[in-house]
C-alpha positions in Angstrom: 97.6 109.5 156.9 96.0 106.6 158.1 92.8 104.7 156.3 90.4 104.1 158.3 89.0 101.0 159.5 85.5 101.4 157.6 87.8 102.2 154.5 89.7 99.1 155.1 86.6 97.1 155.5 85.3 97.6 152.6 87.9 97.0 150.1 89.1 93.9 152.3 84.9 93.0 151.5 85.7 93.8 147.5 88.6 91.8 147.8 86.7 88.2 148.8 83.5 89.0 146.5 86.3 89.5 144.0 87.9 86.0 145.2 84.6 84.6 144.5 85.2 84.9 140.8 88.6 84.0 140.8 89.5 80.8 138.6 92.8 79.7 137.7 96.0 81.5 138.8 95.4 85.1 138.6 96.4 88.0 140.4 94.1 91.3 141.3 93.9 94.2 143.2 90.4 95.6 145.0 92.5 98.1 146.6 93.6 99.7 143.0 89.8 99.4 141.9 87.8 100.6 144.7 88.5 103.8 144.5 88.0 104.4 141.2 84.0 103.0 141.5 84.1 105.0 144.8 84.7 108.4 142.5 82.4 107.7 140.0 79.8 106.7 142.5 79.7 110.1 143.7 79.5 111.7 140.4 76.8 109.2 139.7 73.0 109.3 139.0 69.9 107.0 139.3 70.1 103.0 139.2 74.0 104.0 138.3 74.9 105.7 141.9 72.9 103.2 143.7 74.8 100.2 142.3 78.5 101.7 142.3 77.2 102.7 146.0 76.6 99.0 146.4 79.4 97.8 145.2 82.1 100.3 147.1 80.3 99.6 150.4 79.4 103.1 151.0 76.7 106.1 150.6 77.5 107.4 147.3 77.8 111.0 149.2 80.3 109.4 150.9 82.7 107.5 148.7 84.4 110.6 147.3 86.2 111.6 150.4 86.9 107.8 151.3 88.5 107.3 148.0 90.9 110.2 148.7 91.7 109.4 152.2 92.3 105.8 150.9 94.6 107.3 147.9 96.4 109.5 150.2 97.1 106.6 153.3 98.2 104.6 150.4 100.7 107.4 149.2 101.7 107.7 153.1 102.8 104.0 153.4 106.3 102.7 153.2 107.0 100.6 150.2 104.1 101.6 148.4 103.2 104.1 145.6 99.7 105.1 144.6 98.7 107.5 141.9 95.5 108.6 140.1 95.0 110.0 136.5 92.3 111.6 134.9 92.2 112.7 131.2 89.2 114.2 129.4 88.7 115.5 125.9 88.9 119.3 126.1 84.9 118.8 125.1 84.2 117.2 128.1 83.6 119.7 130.8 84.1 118.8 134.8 81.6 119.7 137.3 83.9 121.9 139.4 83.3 120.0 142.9 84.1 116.8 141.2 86.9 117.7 139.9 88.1 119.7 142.9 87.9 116.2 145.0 90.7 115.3 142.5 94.6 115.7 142.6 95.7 118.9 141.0 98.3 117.1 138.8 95.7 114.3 137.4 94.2 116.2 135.1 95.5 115.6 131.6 94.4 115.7 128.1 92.7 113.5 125.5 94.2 115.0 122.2 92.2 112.9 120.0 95.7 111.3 118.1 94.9 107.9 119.1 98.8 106.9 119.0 99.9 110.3 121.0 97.1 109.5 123.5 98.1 105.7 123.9 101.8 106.9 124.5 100.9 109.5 127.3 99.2 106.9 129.3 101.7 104.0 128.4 104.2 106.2 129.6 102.0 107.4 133.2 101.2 103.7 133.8 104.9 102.9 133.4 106.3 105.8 135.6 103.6 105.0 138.2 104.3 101.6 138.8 108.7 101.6 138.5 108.3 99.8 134.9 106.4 97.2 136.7 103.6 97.7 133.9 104.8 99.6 130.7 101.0 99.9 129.1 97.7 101.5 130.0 95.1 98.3 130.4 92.1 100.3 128.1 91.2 100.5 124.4 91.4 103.7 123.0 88.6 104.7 121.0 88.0 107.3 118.9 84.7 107.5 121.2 86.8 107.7 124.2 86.1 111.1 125.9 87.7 110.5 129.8 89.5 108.1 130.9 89.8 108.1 135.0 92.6 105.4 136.2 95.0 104.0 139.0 98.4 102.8 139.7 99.4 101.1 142.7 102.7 99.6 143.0 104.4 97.7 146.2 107.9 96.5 146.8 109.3 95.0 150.4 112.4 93.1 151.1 112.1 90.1 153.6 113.1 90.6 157.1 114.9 86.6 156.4 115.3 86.1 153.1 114.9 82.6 151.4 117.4 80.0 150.0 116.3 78.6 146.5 116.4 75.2 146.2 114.8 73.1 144.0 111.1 71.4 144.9 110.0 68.1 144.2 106.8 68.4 144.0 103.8 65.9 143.5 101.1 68.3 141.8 104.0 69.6 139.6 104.8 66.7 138.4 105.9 67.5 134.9 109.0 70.2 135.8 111.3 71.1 138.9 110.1 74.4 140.9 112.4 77.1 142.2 111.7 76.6 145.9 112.4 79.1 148.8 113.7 77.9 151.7 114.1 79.1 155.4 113.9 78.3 158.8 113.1 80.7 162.1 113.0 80.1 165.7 109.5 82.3 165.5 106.7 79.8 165.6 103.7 82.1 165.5 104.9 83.2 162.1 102.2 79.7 160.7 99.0 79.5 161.9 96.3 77.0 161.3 91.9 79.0 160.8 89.1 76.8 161.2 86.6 78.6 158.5 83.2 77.3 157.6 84.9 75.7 154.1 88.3 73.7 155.7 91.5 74.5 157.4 93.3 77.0 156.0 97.6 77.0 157.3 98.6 80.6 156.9 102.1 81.9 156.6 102.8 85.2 157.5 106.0 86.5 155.3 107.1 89.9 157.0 108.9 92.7 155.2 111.1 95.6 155.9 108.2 98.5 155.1 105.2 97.4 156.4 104.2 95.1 153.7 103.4 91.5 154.2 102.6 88.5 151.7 100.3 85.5 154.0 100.1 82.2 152.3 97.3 80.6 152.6 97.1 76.8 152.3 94.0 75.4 152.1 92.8 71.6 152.1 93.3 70.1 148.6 88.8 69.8 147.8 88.9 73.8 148.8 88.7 76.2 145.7 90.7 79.3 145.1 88.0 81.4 146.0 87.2 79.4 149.9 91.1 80.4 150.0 91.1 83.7 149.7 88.0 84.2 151.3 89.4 82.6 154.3 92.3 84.7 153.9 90.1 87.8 154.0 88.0 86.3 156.7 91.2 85.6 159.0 92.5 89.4 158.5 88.9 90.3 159.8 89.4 88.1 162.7 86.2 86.2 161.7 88.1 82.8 162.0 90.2 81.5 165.3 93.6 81.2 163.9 95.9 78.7 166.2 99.6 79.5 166.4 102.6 77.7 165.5 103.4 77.3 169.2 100.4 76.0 170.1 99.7 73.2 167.1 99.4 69.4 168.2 101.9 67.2 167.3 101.3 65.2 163.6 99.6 66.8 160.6 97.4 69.3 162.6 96.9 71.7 158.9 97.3 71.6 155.0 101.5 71.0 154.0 101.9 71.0 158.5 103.9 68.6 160.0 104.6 69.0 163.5 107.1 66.7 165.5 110.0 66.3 168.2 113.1 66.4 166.7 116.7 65.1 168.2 119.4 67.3 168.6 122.8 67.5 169.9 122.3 70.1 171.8 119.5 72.5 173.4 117.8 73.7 170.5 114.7 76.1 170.5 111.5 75.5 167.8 111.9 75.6 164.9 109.7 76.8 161.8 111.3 75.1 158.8 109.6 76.1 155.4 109.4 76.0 152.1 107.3 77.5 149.7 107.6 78.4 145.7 108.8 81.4 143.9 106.6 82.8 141.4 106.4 85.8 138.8 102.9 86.1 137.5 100.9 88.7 135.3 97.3 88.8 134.9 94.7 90.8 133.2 90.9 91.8 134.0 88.1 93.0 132.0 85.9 94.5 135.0 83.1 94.9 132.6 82.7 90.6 132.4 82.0 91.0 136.1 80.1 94.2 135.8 77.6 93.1 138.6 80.5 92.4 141.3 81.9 96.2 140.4 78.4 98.1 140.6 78.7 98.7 136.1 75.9 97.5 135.2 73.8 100.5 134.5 77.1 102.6 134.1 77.3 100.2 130.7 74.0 101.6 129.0 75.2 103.9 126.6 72.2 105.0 125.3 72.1 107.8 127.9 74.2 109.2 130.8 74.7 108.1 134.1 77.1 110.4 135.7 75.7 114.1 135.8 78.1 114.9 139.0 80.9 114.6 136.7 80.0 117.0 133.8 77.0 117.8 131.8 78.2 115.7 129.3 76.0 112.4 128.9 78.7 109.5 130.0 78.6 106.0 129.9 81.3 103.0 131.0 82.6 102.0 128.0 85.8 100.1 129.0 87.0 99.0 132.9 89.8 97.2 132.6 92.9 96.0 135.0 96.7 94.9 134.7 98.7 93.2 137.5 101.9 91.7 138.3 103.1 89.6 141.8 106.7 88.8 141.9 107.9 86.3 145.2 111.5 85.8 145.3 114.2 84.7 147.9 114.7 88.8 149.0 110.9 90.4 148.5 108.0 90.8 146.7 107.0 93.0 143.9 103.3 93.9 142.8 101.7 96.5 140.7 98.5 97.1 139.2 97.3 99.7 136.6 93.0 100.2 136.8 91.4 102.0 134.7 87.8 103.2 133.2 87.3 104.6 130.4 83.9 106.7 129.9 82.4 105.2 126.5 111.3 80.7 147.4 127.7 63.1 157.3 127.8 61.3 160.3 125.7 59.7 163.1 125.5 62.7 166.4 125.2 62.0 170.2 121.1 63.0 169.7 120.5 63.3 173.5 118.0 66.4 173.0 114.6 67.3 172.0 112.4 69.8 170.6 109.9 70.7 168.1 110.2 71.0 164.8 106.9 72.9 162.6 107.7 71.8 158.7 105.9 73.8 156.1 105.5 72.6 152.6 103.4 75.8 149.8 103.7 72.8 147.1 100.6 72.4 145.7 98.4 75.8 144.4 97.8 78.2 146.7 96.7 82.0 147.9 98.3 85.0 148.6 97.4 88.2 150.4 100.0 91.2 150.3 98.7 93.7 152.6 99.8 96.5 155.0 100.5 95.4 158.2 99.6 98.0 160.6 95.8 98.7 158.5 95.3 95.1 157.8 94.0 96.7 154.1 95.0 94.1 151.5 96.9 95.6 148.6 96.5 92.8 146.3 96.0 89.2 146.1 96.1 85.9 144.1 96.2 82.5 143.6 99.6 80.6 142.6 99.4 77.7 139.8 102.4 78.0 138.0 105.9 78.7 140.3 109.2 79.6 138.6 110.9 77.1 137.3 114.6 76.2 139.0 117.2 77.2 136.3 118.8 74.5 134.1 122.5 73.3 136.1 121.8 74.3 139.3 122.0 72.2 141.9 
């Protein structure tokens, strides 16, 4: 099943405003949010439905079915696994067309033994996501009556894979990086956008099932969130993108170098890069950004916002996310648990040219791992700290 482009849209759209409030290196998914907010804006009411309508990018009457046609083209995609899980006390009764819009096998129970509860979803958060993320991001109350959450997991080997080396590096300074190497004869893989904020180089790392991670390299005064954003905004096609094959010689984009190289024989382009490895794990409370998630009514508890859910008054108590990003020298590996809870010797004859296009990721920078054919970002990040290259290798 394929999600469609106003689907794809508006998560992409969730995905920058999310940007927006990124700080430090972090790692989120929109696409493991959205349609969560998109569920409980059609079982909404009042100010509540209007903002979660705002914030998914949709008529509330309309974000139901999006959400499942966005969790089933996510289910349908190679190298990716997306689940959703509602439990409920066996107080709480479901309004019988919300619930109907919902997976047969999401429906489980809220016993009311805190630690049994806790190990159920521990244990659907870990099967979910391959052990990606053993524990269900939400606090447990006692006051807790449902509990409505996602899992997203994605996993692609590189068409090339890297060779680590190590990375001298003069932001990090203070340690050696584990660096990824590799070099292609496919110049249009790098790109250089021209957004409103600064250029932006973009590498485009493909994998073997449909998934793809871009780099994005943006000028050193340029702050995570112009990053992203551009990354978003080049996806959308709002920003003119020039290819490898096409750059000016010299330093025509961040960590570019582009210049004729001597060889001993006929030699095509080359793209020579290298980039950073990195393994990172980040947790959100959606609740501190409750405007940028539509929550801010949802929050009131003094009386219910979601009547198209049950007849039971319901408030958002809890919205919180887990992720992990893994870059290596064969793939990537990403996962992200949501969930709401209601309360890498000699001189030759050099008689040849050609071009050479060097790439250097060594400084911070942005990610986007997204499905190629959709264009629908999966999830995305910004990379501060890169693995370290393991003591006595050289």
């Amino acid at each position: 099943m394929r999600v469609s482009k106003t689907t794809v849209r508006a998560v992409n759209a969730l995905t920058a405003r999310w940007a927006g409030a990124a700080c430090g290196g972090t790692v989120f998914s929109a696409a493991g949010v959205w349609p969560l907010l998109a569920l409980l804006a059609d079982g909404a009411e009042g100010a509540a439905r209007a903002e979660l309508a705002d914030a998914v990018g949709l008529p509330a009457g309309q974000s139901a079915a999006a959400a499942r046609e966005l969790l089933a083209g996510l289910a349908a995609m190679r190298g990716v696994d997306a689940a959703l899980g509602l439990w409920t006390k066996r107080t709480v009764e479901l309004r019988e067309a919300w619930a109907a819009g919902l997976p047969a096998e999401a429906h489980g129970v809220l016993t009311g033994d805190l630690a049994v509860d806790r190990a159920a979803l521990d244990a659907w958060a870990a099967k979910r996501t391959g052990g990606l993320i053993e524990c269900m991001p939400l606090a447990l109350t006692d006051a807790t009556e449902l509990v409505l959450a996602s899992a997203l997991a994605l996993r692609t080997e590189w068409l090339r894979p890297f060779t680590e080396v190590p990375v001298e590096s003069a932001y990090w300074r203070d340690r050696v990086p584990l660096g990824l190497r590799r070099e292609t004869a496919l110049l249009d893989r790098i790109g250089v956008a021209d957004t409103p904020d600064g250029h932006v180089t973009e590498l485009k790392v493909l994998g073997d099932a449909a998934v793809d991670v871009h780099l994005l390299l943006g000028e050193e005064r340029m702050t995570p969130a112009q990053v992203l954003g551009a990354g978003v905004g080049i996806l959308d096609r709002r920003h003119p993108v020039v290819p490898g094959d096409q750059l000016p010689y010299g330093d025509p984009g961040p960590g570019l170098r582009v210049e004729r190289t001597r060889c001993t024989s006929p030699q095509p382009p080359t793209l020579d890069v290298t980039t950073v490895a990195y393994d990172m794990t980040a947790g959100h409370d959606l609740l501190r950004l409750h405007r940028l998630f539509g929550l801010t009514t949802a929050r009131d508890s003094t009386h219910g916002h979601f009547s198209g859910i049950g007849p039971s008054p319901l408030a958002i108590g809890s919205a919180e996310q887990c992720t992990t990003a893994r870059f290596g020298a064969l793939g990537f590996r990403a996962a992200a648990v949501t969930a709401v809870g209601a309360v890498p010797g000699g001189l030759p004859d050099l008689r040849h040219v050609t071009t050479t296009v060097t790439a250097r990721f060594d400084r911070p920078f942005a990610f986007l791992a997204l499905h190629r054919h959709s264009r629908l970002v999966l999830a995305a990040g910004w990379v501060t700290e890169p693995e370290p290259f393991p003591d006595g290798r050289s």
